[in-house]
N, CA and C atoms as a LAMMPS dump frame, in Angstrom:
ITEM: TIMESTEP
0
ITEM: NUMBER OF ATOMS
273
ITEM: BOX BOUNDS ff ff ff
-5.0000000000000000e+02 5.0000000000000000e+02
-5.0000000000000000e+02 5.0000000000000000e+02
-5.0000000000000000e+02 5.0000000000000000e+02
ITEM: ATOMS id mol type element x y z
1 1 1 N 156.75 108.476 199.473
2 1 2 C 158.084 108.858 199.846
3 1 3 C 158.15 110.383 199.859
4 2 1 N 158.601 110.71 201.168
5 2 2 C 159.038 112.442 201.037
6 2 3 C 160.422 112.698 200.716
7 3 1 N 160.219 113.777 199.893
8 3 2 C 161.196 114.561 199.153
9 3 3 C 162.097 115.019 199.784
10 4 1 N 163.489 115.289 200.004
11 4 2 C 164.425 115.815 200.735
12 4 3 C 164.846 117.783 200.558
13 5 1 N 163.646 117.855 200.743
14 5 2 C 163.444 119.705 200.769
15 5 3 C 164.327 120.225 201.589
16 6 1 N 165.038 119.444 202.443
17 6 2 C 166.344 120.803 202.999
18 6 3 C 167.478 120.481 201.857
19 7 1 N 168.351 119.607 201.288
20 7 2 C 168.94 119.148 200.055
21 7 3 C 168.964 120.806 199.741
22 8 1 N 167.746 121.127 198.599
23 8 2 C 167.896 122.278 198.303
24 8 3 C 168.182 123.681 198.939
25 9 1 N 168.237 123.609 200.234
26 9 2 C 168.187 124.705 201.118
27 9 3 C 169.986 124.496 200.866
28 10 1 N 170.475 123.732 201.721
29 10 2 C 172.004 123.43 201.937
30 10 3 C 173.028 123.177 200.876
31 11 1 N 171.986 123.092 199.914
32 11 2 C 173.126 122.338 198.532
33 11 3 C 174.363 121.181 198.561
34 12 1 N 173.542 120.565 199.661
35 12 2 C 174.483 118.989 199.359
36 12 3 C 174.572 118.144 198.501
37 13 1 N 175.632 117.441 198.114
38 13 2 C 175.392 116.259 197.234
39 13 3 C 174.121 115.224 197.731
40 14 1 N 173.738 114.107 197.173
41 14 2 C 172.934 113.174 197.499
42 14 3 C 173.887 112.319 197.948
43 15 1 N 173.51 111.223 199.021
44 15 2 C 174.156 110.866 199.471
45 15 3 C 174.165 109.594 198.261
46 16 1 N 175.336 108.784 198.914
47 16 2 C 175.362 107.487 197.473
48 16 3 C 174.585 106.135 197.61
49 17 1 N 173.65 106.132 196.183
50 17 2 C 172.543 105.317 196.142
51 17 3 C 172.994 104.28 196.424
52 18 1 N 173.975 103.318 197.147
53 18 2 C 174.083 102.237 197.677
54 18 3 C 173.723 101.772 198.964
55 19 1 N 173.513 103.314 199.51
56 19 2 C 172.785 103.805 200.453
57 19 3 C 171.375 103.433 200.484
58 20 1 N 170.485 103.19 199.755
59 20 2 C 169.117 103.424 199.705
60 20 3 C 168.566 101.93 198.956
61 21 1 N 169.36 100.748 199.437
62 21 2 C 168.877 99.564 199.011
63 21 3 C 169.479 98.684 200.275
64 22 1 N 168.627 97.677 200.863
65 22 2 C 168.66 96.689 201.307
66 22 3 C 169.794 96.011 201.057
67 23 1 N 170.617 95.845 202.163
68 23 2 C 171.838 94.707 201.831
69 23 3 C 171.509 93.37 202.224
70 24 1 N 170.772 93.255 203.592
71 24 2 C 171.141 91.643 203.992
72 24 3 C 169.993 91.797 204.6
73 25 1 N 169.034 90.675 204.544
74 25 2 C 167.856 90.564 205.302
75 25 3 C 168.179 89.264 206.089
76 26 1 N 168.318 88.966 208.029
77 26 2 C 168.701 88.182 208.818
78 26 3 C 166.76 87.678 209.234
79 27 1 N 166.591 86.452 208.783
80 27 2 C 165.551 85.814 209.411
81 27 3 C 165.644 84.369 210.396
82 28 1 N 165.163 84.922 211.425
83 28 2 C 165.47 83.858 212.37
84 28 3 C 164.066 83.188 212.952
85 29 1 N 164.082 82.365 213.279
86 29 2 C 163.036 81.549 213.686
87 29 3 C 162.45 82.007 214.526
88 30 1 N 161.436 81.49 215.29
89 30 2 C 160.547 81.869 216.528
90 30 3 C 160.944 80.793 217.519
91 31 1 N 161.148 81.427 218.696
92 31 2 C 161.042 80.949 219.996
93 31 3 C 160.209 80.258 219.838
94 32 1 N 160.35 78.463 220.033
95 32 2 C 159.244 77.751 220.673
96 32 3 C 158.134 78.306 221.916
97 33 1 N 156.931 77.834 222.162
98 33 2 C 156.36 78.48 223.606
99 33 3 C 156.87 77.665 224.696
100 34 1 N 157.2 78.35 226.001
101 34 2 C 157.219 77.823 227.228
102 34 3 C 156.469 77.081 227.623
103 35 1 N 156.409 75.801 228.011
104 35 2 C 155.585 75.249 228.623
105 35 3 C 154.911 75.241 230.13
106 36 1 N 156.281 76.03 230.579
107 36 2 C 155.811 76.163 231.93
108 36 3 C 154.897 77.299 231.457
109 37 1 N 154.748 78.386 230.958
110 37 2 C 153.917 79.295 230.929
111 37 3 C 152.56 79.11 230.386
112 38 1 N 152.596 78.168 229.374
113 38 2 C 151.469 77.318 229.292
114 38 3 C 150.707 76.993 230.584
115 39 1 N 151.299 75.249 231.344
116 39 2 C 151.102 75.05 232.252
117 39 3 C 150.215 76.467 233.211
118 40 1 N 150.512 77.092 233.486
119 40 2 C 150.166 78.271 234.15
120 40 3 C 148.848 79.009 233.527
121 41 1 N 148.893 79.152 231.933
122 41 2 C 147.59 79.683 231.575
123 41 3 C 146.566 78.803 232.12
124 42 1 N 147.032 77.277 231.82
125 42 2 C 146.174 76.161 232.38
126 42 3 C 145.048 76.248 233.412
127 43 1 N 146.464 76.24 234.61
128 43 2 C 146.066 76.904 235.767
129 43 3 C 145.103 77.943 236.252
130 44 1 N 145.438 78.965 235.361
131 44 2 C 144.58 79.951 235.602
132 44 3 C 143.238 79.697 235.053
133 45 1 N 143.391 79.129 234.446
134 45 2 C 141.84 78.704 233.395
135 45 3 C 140.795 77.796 234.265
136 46 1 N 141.523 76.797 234.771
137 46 2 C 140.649 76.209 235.711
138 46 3 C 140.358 77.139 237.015
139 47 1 N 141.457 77.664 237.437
140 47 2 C 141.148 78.811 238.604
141 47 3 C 139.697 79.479 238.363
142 48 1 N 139.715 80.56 237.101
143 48 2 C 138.702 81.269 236.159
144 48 3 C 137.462 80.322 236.285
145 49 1 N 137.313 78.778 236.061
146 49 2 C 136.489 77.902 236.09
147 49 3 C 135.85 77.702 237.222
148 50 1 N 136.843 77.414 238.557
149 50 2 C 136.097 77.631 240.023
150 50 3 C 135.748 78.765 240.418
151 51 1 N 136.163 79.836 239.864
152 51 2 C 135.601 80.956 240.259
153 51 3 C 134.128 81.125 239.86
154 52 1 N 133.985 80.867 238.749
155 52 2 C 132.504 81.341 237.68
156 52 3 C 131.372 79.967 238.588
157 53 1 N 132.221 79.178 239.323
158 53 2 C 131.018 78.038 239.888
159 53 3 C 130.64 78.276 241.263
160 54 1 N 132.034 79.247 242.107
161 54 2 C 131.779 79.855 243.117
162 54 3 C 130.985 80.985 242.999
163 55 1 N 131.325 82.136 242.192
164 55 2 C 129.815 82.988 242.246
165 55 3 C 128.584 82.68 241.474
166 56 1 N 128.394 81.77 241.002
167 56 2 C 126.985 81.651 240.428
168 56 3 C 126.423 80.65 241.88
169 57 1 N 127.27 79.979 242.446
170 57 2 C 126.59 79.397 243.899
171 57 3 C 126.089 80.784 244.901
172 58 1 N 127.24 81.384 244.829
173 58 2 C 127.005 82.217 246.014
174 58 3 C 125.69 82.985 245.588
175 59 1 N 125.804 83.272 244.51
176 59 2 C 124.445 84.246 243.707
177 59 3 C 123.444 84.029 243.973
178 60 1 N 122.659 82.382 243.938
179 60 2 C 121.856 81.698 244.078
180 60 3 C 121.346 81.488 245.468
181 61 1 N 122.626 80.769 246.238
182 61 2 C 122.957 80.836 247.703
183 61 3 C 122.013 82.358 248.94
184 62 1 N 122.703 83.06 248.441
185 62 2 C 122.397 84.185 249.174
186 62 3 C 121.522 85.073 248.042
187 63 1 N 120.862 86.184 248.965
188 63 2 C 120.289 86.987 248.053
189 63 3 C 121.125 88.21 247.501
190 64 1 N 122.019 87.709 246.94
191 64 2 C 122.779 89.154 246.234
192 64 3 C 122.03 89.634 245.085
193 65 1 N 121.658 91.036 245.114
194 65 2 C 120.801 91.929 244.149
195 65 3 C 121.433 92.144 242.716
196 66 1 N 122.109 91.606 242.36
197 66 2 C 122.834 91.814 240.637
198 66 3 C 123.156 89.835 240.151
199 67 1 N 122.98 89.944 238.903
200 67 2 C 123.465 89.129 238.2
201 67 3 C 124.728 88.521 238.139
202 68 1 N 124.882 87.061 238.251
203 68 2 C 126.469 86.429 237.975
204 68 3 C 127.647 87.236 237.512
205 69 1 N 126.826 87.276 235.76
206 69 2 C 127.24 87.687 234.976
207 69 3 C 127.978 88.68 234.841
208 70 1 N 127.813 90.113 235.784
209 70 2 C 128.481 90.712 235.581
210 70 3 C 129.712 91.084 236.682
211 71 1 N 130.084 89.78 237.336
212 71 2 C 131.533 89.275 238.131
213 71 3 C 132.292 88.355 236.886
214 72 1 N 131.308 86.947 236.145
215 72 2 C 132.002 86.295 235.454
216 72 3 C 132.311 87.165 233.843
217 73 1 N 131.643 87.787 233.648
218 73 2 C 132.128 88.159 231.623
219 73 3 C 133.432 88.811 231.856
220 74 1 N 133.328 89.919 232.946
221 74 2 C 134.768 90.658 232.69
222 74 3 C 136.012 89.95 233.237
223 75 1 N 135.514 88.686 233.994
224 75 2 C 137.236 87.954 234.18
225 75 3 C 137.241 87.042 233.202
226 76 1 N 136.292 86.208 232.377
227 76 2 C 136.468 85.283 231.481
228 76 3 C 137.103 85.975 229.956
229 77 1 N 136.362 87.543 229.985
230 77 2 C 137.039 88.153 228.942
231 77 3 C 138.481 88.779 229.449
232 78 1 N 138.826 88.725 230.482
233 78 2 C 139.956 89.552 230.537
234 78 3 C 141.561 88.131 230.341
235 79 1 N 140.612 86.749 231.22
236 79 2 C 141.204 85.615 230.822
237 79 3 C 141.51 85.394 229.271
238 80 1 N 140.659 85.726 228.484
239 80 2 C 140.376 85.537 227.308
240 80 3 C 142.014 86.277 226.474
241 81 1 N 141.428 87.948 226.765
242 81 2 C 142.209 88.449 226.156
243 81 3 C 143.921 88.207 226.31
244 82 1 N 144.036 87.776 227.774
245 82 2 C 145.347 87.817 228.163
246 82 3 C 145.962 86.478 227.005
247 83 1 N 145.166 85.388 227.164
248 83 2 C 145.399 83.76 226.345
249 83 3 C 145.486 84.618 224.801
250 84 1 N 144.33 85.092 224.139
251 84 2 C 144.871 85.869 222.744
252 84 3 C 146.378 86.637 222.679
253 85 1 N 146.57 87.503 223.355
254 85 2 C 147.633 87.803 223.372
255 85 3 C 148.669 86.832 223.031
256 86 1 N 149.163 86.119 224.394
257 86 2 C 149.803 85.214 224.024
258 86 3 C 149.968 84.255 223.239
259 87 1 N 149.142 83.816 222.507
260 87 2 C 149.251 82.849 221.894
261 87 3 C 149.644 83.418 220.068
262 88 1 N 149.312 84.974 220.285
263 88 2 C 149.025 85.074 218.747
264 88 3 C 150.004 86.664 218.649
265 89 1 N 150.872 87.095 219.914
266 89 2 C 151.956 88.124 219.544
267 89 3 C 153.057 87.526 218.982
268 90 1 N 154.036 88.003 217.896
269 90 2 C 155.339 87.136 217.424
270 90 3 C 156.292 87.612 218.975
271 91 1 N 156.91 86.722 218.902
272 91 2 C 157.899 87.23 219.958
273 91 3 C 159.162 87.851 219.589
């Protein structure tokens, strides 16, 4: 806790310690999750799923010079992170 160093500059009273305690603490529940927004991560997840089966075909398919891998890690992690988020921010 910092000290109230102008106090002494101004020479005010302190203000009154009824001031400096907690009166009412309001706790309210959490929003259930949306389901439609669920539904939708869903969605996207299987989307994310045909995607990772479409470029590892095409990869194979044709002679493209780089690895799957580095089309599928950064959307499965970015899928990833977006689903963490949601599932685990309070609202």
């Amino acid at each position: 806790m910092f000290a109230d160093l102008f106090q002494l500059k101004t020479r005010r009273a302190p203000g009154g310690i009824d001031r400096a305690f907690i009166k009412e603490v309001k706790v309210s529940r959490p929003e259930p999750r949306n389901p439609r927004v669920e539904r939708i991560i869903f969605i996207c997840w299987l989307l994310i799923a045909v995607k990772h089966v479409a470029v590892i075909w095409a990869v194979q398919h044709y002679a493209i010079p780089f690895h799957q891998l580095w089309v599928n890690v950064p959307t499965f992690l970015l899928g990833l992170l977006a689903t963490i988020v949601y599932y685990t921010v309070p609202e």
